[in-house]
Biopython code that builds the backbone (N, CA, C, O; Angstrom):
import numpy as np
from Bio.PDB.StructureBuilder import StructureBuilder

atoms = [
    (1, "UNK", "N", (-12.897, 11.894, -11.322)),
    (1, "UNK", "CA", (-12.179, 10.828, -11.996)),
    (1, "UNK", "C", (-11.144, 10.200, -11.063)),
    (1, "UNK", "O", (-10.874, 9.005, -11.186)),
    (2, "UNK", "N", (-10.616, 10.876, -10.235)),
    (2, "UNK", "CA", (-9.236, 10.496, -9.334)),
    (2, "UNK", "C", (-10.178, 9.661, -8.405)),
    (2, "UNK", "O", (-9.625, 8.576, -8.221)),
    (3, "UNK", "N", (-11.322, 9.717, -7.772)),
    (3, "UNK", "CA", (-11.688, 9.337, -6.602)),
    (3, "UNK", "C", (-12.739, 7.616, -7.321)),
    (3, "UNK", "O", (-13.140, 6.617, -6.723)),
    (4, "UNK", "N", (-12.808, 7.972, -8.566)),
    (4, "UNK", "CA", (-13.108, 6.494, -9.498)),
    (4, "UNK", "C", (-11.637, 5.946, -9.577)),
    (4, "UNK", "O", (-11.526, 4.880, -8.973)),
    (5, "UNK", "N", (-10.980, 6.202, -9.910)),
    (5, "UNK", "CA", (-9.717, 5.762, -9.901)),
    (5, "UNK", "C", (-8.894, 5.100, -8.799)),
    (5, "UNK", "O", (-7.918, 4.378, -9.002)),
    (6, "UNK", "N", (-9.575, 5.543, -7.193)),
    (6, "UNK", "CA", (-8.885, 5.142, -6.137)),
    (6, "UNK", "C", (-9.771, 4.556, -5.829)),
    (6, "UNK", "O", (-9.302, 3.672, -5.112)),
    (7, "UNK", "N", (-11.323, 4.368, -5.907)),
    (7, "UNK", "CA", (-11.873, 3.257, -5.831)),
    (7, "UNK", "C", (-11.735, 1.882, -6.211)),
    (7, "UNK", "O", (-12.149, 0.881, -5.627)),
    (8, "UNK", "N", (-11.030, 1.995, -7.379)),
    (8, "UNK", "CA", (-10.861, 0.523, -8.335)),
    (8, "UNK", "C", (-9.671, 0.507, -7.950)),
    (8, "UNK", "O", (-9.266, -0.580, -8.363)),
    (9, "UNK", "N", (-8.346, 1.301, -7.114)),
    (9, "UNK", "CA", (-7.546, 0.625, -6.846)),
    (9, "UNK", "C", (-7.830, -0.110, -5.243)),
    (9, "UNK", "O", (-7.476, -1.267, -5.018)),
    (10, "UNK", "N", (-8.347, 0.541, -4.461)),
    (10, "UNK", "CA", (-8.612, 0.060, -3.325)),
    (10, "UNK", "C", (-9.255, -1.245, -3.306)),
    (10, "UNK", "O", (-8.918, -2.140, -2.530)),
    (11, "UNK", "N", (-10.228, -1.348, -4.210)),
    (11, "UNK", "CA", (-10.955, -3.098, -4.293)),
    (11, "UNK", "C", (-10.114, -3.940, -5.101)),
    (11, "UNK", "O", (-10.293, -5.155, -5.021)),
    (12, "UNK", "N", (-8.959, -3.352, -6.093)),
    (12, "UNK", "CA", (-8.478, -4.455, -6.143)),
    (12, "UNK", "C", (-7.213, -4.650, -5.438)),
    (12, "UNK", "O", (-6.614, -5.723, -5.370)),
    (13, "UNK", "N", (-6.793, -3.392, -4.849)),
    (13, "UNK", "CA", (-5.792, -4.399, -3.908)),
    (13, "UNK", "C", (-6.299, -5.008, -2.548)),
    (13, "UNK", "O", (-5.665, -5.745, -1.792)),
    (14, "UNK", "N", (-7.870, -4.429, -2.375)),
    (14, "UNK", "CA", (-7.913, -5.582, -0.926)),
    (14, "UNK", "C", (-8.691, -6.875, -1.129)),
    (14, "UNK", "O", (-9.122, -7.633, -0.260)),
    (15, "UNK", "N", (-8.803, -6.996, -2.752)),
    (15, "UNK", "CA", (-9.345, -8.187, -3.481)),
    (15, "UNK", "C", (-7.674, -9.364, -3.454)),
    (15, "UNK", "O", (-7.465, -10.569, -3.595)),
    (16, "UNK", "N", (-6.967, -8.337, -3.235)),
    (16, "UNK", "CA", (-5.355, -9.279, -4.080)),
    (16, "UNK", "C", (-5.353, -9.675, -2.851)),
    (16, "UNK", "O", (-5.300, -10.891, -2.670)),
    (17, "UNK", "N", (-5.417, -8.642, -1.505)),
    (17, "UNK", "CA", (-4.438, -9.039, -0.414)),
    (17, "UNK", "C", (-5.928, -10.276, 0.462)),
    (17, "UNK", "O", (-5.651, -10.890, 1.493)),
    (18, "UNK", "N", (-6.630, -10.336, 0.136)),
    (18, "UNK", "CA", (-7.815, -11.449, 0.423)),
    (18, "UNK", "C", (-7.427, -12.949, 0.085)),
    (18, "UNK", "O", (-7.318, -13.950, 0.793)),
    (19, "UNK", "N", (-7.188, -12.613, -1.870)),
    (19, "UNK", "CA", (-6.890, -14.224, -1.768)),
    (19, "UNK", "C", (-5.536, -14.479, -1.779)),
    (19, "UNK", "O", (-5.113, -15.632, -1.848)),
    (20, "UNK", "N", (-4.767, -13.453, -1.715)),
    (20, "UNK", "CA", (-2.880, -14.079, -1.716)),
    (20, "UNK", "C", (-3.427, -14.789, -0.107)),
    (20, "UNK", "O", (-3.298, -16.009, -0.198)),
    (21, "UNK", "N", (-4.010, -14.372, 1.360)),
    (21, "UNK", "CA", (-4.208, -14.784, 2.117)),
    (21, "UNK", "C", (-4.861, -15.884, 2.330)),
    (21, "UNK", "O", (-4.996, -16.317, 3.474)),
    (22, "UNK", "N", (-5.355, -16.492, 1.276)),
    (22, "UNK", "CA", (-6.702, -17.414, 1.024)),
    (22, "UNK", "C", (-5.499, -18.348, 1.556)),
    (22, "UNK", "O", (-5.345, -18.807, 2.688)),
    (23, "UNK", "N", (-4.759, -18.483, 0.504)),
    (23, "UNK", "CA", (-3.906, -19.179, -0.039)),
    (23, "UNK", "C", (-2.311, -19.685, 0.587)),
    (23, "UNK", "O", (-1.559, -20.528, 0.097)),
    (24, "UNK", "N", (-2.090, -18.758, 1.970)),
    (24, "UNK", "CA", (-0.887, -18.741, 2.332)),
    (24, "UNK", "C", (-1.307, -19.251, 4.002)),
    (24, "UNK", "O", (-2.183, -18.878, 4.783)),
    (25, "UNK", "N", (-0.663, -19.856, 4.050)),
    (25, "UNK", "CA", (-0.277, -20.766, 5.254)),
    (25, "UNK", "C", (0.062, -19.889, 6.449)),
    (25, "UNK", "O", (-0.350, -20.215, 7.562)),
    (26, "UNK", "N", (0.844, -18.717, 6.261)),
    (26, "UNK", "CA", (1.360, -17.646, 7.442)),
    (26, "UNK", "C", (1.138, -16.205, 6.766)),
    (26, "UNK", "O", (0.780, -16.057, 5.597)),
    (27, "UNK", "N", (1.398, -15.188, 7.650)),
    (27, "UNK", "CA", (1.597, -14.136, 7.088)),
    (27, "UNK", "C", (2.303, -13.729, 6.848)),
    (27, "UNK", "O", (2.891, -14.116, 7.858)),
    (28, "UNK", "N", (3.246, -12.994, 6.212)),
    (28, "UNK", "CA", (4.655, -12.822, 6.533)),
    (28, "UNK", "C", (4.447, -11.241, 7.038)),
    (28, "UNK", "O", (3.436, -10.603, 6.744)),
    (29, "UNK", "N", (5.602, -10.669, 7.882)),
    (29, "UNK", "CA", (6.149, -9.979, 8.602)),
    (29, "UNK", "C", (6.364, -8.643, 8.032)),
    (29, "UNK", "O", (6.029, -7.607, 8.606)),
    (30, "UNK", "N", (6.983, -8.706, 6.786)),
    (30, "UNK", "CA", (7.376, -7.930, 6.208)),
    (30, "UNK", "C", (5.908, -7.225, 5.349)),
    (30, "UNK", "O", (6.069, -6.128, 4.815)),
    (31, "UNK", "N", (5.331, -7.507, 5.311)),
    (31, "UNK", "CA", (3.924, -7.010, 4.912)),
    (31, "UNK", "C", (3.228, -6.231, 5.458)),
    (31, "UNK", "O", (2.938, -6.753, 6.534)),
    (32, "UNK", "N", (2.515, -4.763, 5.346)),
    (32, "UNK", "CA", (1.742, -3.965, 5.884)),
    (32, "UNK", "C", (0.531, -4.402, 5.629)),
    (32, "UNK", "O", (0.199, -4.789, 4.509)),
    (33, "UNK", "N", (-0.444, -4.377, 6.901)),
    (33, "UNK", "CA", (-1.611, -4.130, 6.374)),
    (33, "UNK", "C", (-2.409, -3.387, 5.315)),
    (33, "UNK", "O", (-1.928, -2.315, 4.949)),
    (34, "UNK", "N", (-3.834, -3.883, 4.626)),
    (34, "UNK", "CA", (-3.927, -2.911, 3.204)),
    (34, "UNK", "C", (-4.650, -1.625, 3.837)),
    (34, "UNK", "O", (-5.081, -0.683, 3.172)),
    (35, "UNK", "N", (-4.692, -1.708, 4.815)),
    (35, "UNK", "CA", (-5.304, -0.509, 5.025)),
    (35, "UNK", "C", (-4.104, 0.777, 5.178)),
    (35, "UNK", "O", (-4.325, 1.965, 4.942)),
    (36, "UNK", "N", (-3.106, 0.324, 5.528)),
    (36, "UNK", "CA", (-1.964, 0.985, 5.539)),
    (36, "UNK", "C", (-1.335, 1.231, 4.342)),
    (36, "UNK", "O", (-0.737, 2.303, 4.248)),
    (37, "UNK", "N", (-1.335, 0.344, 3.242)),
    (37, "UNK", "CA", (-1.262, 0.569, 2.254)),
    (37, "UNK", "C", (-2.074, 1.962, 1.438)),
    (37, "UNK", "O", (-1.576, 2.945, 0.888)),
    (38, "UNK", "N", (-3.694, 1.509, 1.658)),
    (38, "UNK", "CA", (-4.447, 2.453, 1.321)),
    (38, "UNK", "C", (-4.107, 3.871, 1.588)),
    (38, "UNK", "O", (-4.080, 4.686, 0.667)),
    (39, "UNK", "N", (-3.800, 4.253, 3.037)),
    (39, "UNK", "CA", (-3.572, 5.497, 3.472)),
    (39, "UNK", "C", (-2.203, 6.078, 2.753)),
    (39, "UNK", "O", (-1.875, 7.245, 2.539)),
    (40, "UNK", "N", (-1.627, 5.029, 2.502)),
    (40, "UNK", "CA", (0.133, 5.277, 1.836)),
    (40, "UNK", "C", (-0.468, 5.879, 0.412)),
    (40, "UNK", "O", (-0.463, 7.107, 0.325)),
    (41, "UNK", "N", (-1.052, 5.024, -0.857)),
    (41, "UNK", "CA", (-1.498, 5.555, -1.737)),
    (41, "UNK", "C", (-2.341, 6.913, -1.837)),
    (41, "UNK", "O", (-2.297, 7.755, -2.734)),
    (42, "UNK", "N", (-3.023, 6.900, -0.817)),
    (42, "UNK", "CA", (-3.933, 8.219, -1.000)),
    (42, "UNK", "C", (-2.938, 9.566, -0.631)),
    (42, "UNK", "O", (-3.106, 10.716, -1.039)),
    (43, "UNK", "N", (-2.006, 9.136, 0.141)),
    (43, "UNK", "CA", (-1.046, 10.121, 0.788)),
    (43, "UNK", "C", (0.032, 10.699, -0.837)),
    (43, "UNK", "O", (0.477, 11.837, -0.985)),
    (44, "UNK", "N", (0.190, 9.651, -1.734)),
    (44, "UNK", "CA", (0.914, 9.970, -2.491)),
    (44, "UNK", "C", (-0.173, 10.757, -3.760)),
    (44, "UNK", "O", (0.191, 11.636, -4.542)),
    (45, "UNK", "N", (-1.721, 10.071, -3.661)),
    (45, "UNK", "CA", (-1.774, 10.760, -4.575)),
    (45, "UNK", "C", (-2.247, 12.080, -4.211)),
    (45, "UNK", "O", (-2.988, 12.812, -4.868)),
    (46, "UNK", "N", (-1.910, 12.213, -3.485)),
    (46, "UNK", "CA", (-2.395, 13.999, -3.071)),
    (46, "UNK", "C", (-1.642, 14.615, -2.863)),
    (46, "UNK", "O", (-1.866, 15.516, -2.055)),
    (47, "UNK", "N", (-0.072, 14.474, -3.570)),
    (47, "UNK", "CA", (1.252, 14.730, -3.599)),
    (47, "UNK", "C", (1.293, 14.542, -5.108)),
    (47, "UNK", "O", (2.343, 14.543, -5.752)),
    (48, "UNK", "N", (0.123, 14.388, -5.610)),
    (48, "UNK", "CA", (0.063, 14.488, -7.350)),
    (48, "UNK", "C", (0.597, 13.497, -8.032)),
    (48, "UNK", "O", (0.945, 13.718, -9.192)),
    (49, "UNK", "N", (0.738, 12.469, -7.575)),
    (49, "UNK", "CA", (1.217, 10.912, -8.168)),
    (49, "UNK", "C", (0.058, 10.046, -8.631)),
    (49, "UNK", "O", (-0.908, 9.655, -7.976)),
    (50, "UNK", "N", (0.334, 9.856, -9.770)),
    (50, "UNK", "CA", (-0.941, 8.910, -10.604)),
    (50, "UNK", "C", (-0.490, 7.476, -10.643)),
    (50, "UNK", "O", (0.541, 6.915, -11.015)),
    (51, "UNK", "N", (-1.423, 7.156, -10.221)),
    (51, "UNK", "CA", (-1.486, 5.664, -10.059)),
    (51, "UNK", "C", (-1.243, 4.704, -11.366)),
    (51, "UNK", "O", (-1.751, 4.594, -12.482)),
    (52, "UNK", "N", (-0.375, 4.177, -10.755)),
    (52, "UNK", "CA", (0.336, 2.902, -11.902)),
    (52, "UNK", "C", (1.691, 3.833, -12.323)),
    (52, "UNK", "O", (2.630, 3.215, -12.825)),
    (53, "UNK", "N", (1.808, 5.104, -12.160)),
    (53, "UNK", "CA", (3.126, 5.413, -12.179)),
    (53, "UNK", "C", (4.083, 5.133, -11.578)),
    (53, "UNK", "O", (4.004, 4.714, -10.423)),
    (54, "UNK", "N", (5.257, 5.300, -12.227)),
    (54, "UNK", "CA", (6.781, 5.226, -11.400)),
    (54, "UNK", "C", (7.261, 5.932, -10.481)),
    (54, "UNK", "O", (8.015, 5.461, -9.629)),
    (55, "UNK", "N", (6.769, 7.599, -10.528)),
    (55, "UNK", "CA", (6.536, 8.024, -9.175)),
    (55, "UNK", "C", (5.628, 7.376, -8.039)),
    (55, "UNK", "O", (6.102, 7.040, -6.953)),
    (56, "UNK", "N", (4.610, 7.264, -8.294)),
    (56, "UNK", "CA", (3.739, 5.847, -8.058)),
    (56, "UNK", "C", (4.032, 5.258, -6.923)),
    (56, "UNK", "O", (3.510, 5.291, -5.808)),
    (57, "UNK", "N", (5.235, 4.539, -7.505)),
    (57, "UNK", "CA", (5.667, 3.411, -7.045)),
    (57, "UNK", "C", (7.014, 3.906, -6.172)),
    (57, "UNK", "O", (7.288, 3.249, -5.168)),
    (58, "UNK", "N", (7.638, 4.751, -6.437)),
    (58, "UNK", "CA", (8.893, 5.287, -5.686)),
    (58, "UNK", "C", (7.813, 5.849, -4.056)),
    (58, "UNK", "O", (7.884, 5.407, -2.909)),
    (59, "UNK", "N", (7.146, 6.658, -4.481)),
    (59, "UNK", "CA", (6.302, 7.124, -2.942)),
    (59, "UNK", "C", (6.271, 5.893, -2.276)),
    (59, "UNK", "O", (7.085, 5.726, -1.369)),
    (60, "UNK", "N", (5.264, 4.749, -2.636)),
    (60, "UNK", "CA", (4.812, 3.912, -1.983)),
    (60, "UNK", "C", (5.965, 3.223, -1.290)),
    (60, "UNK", "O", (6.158, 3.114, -0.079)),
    (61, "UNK", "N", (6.917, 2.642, -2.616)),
    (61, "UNK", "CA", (8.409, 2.183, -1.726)),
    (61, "UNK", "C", (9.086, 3.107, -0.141)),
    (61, "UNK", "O", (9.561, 2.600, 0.875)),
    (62, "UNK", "N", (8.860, 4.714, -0.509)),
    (62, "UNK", "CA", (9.810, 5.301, 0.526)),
    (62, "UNK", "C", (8.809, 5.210, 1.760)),
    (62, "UNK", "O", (9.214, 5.170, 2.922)),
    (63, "UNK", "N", (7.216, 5.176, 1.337)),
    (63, "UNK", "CA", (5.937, 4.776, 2.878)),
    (63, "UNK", "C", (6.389, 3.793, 3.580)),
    (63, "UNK", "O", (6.459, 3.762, 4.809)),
    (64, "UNK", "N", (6.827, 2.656, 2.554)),
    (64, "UNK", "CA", (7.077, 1.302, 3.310)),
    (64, "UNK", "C", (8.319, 1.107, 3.980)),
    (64, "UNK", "O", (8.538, 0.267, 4.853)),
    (65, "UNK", "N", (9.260, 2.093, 3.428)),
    (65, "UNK", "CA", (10.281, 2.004, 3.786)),
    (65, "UNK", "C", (10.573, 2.680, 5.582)),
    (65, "UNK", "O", (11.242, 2.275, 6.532)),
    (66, "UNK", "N", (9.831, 3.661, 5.393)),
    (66, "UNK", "CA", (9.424, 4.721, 6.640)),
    (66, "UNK", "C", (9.154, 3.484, 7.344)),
    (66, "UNK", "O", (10.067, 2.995, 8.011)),
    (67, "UNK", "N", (7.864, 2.827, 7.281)),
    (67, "UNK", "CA", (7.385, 2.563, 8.251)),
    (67, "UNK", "C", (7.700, 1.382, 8.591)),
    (67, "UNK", "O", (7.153, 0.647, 9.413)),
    (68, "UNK", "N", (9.141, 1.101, 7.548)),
    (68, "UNK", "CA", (9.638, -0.762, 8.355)),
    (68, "UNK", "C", (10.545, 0.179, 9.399)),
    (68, "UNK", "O", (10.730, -0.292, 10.521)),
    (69, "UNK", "N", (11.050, 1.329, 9.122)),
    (69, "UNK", "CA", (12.123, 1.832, 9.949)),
    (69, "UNK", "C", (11.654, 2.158, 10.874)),
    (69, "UNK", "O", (12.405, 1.970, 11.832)),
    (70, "UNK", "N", (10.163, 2.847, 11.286)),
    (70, "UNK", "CA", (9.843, 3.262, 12.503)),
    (70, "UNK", "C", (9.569, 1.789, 13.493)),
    (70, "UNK", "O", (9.858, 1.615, 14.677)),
    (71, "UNK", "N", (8.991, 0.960, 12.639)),
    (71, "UNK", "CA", (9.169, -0.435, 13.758)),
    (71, "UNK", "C", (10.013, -1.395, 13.658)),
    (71, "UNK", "O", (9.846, -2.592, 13.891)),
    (72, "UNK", "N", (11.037, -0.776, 13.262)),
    (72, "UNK", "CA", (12.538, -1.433, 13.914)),
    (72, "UNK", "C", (12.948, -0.867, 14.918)),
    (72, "UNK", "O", (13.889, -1.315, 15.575)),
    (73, "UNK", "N", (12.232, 0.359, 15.251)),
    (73, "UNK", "CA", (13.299, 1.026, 16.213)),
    (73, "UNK", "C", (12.484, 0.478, 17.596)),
    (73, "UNK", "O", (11.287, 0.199, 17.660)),
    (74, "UNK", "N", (13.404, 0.414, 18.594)),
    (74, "UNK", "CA", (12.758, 0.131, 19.798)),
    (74, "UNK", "C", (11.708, 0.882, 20.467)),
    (74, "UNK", "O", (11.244, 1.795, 19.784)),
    (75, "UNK", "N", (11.300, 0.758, 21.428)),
    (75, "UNK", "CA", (10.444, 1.460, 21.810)),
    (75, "UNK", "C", (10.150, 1.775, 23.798)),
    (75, "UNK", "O", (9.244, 2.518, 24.178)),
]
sb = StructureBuilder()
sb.init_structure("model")
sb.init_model(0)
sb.init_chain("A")
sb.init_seg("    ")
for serial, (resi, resn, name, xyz) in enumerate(atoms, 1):
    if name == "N":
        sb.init_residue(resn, " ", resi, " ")
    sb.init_atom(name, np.array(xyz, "f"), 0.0, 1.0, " ", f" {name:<3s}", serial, name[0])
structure = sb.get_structure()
């Protein structure tokens, strides 16, 4: 059931991030790739977080958050 479940989220968020792109003139910056996304979700739910939850959504925030911080830092 979990791996039906991360199927239908994976097509529809790389269905969303397809046509928000259809549609937008630039990319913006602040945006991860969905594949990065993907790996972020699967990472949380195997940390026992169900999708469309508020834990959910706190994981995914602290992934993105990680990984604006690791490429801010110089290198």
């Amino acid at each position: 059931m979990r791996l039906i479940v991360a199927a239908v989220a994976v097509l529809c968020l790389g269905g969303c991030s397809t046509v928000s792109s259809m549609f937008s003139s630039s990319s913006a910056p602040d945006r991860r790739p969905t594949g990065d996304l993907v790996a972020s979700s699967q990472q949380c739910q195997g940390r026992g977080m169900l999708v469309g939850s508020p834990e959910m959504a706190q994981c995914l925030d602290q992934a993105r958050a990680a990984a604006a911080a690791a490429a801010a830092q110089p290198q």
